[in-house]
C-alpha positions in Angstrom: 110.9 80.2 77.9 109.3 77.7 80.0 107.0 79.1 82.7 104.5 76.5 84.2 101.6 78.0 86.5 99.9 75.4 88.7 95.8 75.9 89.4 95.3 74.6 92.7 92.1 74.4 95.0 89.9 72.2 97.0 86.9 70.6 94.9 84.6 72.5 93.1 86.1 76.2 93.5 85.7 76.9 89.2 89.4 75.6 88.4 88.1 74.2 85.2 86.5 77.0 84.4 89.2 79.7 84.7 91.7 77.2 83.0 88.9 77.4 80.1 88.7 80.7 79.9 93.1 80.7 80.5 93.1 78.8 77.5 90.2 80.5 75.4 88.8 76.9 74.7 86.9 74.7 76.3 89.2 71.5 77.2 88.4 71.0 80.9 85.3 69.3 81.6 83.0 71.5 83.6 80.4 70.2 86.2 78.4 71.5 89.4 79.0 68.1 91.2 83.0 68.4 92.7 85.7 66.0 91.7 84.7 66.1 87.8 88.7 66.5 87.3 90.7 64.1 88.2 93.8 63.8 85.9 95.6 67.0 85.0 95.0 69.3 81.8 97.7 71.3 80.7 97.6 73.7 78.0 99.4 77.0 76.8 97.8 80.4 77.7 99.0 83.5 76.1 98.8 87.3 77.5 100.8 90.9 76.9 102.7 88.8 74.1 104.1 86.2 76.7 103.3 82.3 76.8 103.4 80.0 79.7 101.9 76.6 80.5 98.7 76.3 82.6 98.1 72.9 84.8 94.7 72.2 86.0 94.7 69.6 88.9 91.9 68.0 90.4 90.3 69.2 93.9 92.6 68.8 97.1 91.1 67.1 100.5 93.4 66.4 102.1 93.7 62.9 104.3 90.9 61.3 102.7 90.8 57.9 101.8 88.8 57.6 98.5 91.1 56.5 96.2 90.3 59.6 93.3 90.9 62.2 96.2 93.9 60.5 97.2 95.2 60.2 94.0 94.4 63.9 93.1 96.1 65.0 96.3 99.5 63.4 95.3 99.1 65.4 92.1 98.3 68.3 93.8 101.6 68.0 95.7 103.6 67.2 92.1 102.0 70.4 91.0 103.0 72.4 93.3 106.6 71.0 93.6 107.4 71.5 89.5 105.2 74.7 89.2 106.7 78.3 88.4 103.8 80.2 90.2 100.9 78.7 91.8 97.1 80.0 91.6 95.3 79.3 94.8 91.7 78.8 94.0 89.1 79.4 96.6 85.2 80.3 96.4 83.3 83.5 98.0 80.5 81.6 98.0 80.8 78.9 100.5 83.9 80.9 102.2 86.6 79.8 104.3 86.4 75.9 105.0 88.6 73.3 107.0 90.1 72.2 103.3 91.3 75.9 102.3 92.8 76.0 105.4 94.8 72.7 104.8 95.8 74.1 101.5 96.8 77.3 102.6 99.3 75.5 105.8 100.5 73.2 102.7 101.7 76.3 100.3 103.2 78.4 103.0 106.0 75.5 102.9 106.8 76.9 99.4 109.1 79.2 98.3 107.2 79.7 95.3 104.8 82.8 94.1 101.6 81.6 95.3 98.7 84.3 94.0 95.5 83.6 96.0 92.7 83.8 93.4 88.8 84.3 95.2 86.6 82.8 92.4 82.8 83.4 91.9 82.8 87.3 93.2 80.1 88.8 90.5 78.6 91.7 92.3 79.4 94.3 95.0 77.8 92.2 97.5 80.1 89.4 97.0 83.0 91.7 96.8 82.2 92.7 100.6 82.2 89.0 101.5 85.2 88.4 100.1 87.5 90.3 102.2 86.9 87.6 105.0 89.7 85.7 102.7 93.0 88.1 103.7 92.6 86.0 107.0 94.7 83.7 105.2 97.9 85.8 104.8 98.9 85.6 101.6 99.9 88.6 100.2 98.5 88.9 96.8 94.8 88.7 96.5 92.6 88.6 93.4 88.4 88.8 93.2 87.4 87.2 90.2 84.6 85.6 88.5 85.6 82.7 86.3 82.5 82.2 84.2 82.2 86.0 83.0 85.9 86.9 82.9 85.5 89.7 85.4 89.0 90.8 86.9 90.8 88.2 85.4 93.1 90.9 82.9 94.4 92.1 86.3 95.7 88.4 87.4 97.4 87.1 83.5 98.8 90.5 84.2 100.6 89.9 87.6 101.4 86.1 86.3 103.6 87.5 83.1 105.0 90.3 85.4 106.5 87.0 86.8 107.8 86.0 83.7 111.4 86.9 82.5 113.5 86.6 79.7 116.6 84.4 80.4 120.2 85.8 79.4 121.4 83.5 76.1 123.1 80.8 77.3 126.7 79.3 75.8 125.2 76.6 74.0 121.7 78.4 72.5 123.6 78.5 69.1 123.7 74.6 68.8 120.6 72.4 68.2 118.9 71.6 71.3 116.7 68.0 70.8 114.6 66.8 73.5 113.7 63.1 74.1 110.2 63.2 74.7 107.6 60.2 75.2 106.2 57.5 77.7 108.4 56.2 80.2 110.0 53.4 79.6 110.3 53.3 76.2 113.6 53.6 75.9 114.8 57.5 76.4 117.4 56.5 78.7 118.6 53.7 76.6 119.0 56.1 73.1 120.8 58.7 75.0 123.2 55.9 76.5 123.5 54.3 73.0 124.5 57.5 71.5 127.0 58.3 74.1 127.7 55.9 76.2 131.1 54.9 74.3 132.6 58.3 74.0 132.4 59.6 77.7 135.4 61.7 77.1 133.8 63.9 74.5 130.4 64.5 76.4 130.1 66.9 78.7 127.2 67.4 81.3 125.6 70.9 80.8 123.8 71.8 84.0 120.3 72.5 82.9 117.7 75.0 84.1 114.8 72.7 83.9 115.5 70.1 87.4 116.3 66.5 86.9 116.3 67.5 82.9 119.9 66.4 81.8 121.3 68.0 78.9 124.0 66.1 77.0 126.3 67.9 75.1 127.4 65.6 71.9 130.3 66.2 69.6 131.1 63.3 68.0 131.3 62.3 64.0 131.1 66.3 63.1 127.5 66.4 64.6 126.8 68.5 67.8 123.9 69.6 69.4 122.7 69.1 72.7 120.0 66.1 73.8 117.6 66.9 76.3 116.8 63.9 78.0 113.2 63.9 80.3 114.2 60.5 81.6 115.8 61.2 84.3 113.2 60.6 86.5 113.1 59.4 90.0 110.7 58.2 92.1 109.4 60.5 95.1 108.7 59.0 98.1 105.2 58.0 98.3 104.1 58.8 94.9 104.7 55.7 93.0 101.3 56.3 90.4 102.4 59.7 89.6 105.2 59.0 87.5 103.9 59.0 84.7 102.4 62.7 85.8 106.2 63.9 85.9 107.0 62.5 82.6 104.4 65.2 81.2 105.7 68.3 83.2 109.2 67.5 82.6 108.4 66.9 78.6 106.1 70.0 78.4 109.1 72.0 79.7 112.0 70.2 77.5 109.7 70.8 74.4 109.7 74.4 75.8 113.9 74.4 75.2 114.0 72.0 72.2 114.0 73.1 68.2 113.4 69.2 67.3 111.3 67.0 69.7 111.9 63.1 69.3 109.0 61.5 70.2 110.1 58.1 71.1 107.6 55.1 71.0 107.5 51.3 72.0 107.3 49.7 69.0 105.1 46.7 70.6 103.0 49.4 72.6 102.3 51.9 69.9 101.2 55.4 70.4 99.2 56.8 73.5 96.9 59.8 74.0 99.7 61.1 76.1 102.3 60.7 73.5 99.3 62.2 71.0 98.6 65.6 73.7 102.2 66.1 73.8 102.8 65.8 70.0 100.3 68.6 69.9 102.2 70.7 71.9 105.0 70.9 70.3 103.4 71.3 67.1 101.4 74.4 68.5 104.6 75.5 70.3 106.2 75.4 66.2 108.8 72.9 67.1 110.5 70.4 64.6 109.3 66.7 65.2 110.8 63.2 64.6 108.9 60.4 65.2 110.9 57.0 66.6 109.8 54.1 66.8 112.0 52.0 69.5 112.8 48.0 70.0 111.9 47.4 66.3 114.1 44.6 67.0 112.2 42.8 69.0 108.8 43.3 66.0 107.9 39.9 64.4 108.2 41.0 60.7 106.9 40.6 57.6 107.3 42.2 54.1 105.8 45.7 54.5 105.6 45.6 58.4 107.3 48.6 58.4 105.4 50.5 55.7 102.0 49.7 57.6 102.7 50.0 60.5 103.9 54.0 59.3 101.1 54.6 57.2 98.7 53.7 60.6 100.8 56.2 62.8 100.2 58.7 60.1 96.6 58.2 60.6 96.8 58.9 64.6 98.9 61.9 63.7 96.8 63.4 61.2 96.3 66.1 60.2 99.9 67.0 60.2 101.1 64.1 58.8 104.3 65.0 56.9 106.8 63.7 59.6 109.7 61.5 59.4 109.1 58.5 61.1 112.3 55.9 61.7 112.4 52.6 62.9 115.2 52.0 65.7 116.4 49.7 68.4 118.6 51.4 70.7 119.6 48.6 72.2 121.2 47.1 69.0 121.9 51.0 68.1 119.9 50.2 64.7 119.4 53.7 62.8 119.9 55.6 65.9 122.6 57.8 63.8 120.7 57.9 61.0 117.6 59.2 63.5 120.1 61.6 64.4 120.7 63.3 61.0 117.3 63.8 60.4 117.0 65.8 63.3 119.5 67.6 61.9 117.8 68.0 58.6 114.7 69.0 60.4 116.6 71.6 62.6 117.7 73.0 58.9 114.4 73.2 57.4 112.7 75.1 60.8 115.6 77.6 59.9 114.9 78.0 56.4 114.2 81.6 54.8 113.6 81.2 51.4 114.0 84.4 49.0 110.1 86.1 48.3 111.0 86.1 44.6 111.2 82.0 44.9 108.3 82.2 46.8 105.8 84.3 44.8 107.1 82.1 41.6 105.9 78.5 43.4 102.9 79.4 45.3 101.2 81.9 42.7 101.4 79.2 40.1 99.8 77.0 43.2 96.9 79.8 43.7 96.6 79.7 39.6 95.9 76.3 39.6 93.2 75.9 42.2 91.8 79.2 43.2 90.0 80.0 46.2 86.5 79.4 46.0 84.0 82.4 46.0 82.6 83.9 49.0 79.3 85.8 49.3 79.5 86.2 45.0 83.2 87.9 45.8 86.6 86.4 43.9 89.1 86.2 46.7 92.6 87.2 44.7 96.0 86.6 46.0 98.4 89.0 45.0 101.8 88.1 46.9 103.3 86.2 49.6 106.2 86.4 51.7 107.6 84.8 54.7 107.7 86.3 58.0 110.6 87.1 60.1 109.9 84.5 62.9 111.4 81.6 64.7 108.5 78.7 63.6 108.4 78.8 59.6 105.2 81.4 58.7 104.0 82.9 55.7 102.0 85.7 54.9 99.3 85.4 51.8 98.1 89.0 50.2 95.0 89.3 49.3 91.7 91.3 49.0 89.7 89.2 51.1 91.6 87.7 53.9 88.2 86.6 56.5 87.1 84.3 53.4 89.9 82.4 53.0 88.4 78.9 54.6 90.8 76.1 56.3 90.6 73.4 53.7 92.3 76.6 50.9 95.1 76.8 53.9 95.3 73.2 53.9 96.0 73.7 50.2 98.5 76.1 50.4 100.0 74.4 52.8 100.3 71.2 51.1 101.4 73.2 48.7 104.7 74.7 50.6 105.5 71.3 51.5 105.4 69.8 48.0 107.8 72.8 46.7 109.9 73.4 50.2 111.5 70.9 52.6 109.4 71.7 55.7 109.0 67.4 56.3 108.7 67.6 60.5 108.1 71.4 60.7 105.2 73.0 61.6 104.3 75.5 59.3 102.2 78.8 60.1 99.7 80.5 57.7 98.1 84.1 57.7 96.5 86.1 55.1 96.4 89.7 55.4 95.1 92.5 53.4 96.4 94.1 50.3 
């Protein structure tokens, strides 16, 4: 389910440091001196067995003219406006000022749950202090203290209280891939080429995500549904930010998808925003096919093609065993084809393969290269079996499961790949104890 929760605040208040702690790693840069954050991070944060999406934005102030602050307010505003729930952040130590009190006129426009978070409370002292804060009026309150962790179980708590399950939908049976990548290369111009002729036999299916159009196909005996993030439109007076939209919108259609299409510009390449969101969906277990648009328009010479894959490889790395297709949608060059691999992938995400087959492949893999000794201890894998999830995972037996190291998980999972189609699947690894 896609739940996004906005962290909001004026400068300096410890957003970066509760999304770090959100997160349990350390991707927000953290600084004394305010406005260290100025683009958004978004990540995944997981509590009580539920997952949502965490946005960090940069520090509101409100009518300024430097150009960061400016810039950071309009994201702010985006925030805010595509957000789930929003985390107010303030800080007991400074208390009330003119900015919080711009924020707090701004989110009472909202509809929105807005949780008002008071950061930096560490001892009784501060706790007093911080009571000066339900001034504000909002009606849920939290005392926190970013840095040690202190009351933050009680807020992930109220946040996936706020989460819940969605009925199953009509279409949930049918593939659902989402058109993912940097705008304008070309998302709207696939989806058109793939339907545009056949208007009769696609339907519009009203989608929960806004201004996310989901296209119901049903044509050649393929159908699925496409979930295309390009229908974006320009807000008034936030001209910079679209390309800030194009990553909320994508992080929630990944969210829906089984196969993401990441869709490049052949001339452009790959960016770090295509390279974040690739990540996503690879921790969020979905299927991935890589497209490489307006090939048509690449001056070519004899392995153009096989180079020019074996370099996005490299930027991918290390999951690297991807299906990668070269397509012009505007000549509709291997846009079908593009399509049946989807398809393929979508079948090899819902693989289950028998444990007998299992045990016989990858315990003639462990036989061949063992795993290496640990502390003057043999680590012996007895069995394996796959686990009854959505995301393709396996479960490795054996009597030391904290020694296994990552480059024996790479193994085995090279391994799975050589003897199982799982080409654009992530696949998940865990040993446990015999």
């Amino acid at each position: 389910m896609s739940f996004t929760v906005a962290i909001v605040g004026r400068p300096n208040v410890g957003k970066s440091t509760f999304f770090n702690r959100m997160l349990e790693e350390r991707k927000a840069i953290v600084d004394d001196v305010s406005g260290v954050t100025r683009d958004r991070q978004y990540g995944i944060a997981d509590w009580n067995g539920k997952s949502f999406n965490v946005i960090d934005t940069g520090g509101f102030v409100p009518k300024s003219q430097d150009i960061f602050e400016r810039e950071i307010r309009k994201q702010v505003l985006i925030a805010v406006e595509e957000a789930d729930a929003i985390i107010f952040m303030v800080d007991v130590a400074t208390g009330i000022t003119d900015l919080d009190e711009a924020m707090t006129q701004m989110l009472r426009k909202t509809a929105k749950p807005v949780i008002l978070v008071v950061n930096k409370v560490d001892n009784h002292d501060r706790l007093l202090e911080a009571s000066e804060f339900y001034s504000l009026g909002f009606d849920k309150i939290h005392f926190l203290s970013s840095i040690s962790g202190t009351g933050t179980g009680d807020l992930l708590d109220e946040l996936t209280d706020l989460i819940v399950d969605e009925p199953a939908e009509e279409e949930k049976n049918l593939p659902k891939f989402a058109i993912i990548g940097q705008p304008n290369v070309g998302k709207s111009s696939l989806l058109n080429a793939l339907t545009g002729q056949e208007r009769t036999i696609v339907s519009e299916i009203a989608g929960t995500t806004r201004d996310t159009i989901h296209t119901h196909y049903n044509l050649f005996n393929k159908e699925f549904v496409l979930i295309d993030t390009a229908g974006i439109r320009r807000k008034a007076k936030v001209n910079e930010d679209l390309e800030f939209y194009s990553v909320i919108r994508a992080i929630k259609a990944v969210d829906e998808a089984d196969v993401c299409l990441l869709l490049l510009d052949a001339e452009k390449g790959i960016a770090a925003q295509d390279l974040s969101i690739f990540a996503m969906a690879v921790k969020k277990g979905k299927g991935i096919v890589v497209l490489v648009n307006k090939w048509d328009v690449m001056p070519k010479e004899t392995n153009t093609a096989r180079d020019y894959e074996v370099e996005l490889k490299k930027r991918f790395a290390p999951f690297s065993d991807l299906p990668i297709i070269f397509i012009s949608a505007l000549e509709k060059t291997r846009i079908f084809k593009a399509m049946e691999v989807a398809l393929e992938v979508y079948d090899s995400r819902k693989q289950k393969i028998a444990t007998s087959k299992l045990n016989d492949k990858m315990l003639k893999a462990v036989e061949a290269y063992h795993p290496p000794v640990v502390r003057g201890s043999q680590v012996k894998i007895k069995y394996v079996t796959q686990l009854p999830v959505v995301v393709p995972s396996f479960a490795f037996f054996c009597n030391y499961p904290d020694d296994v190291k990552t480059p024996y998980k790479n193994y085995l999972e090279n391994q799975l790949r050589l003897n199982f189609k799982f080409t654009g699947v992530p696949v998940r690894i865990f040993f446990r104890k015999k």
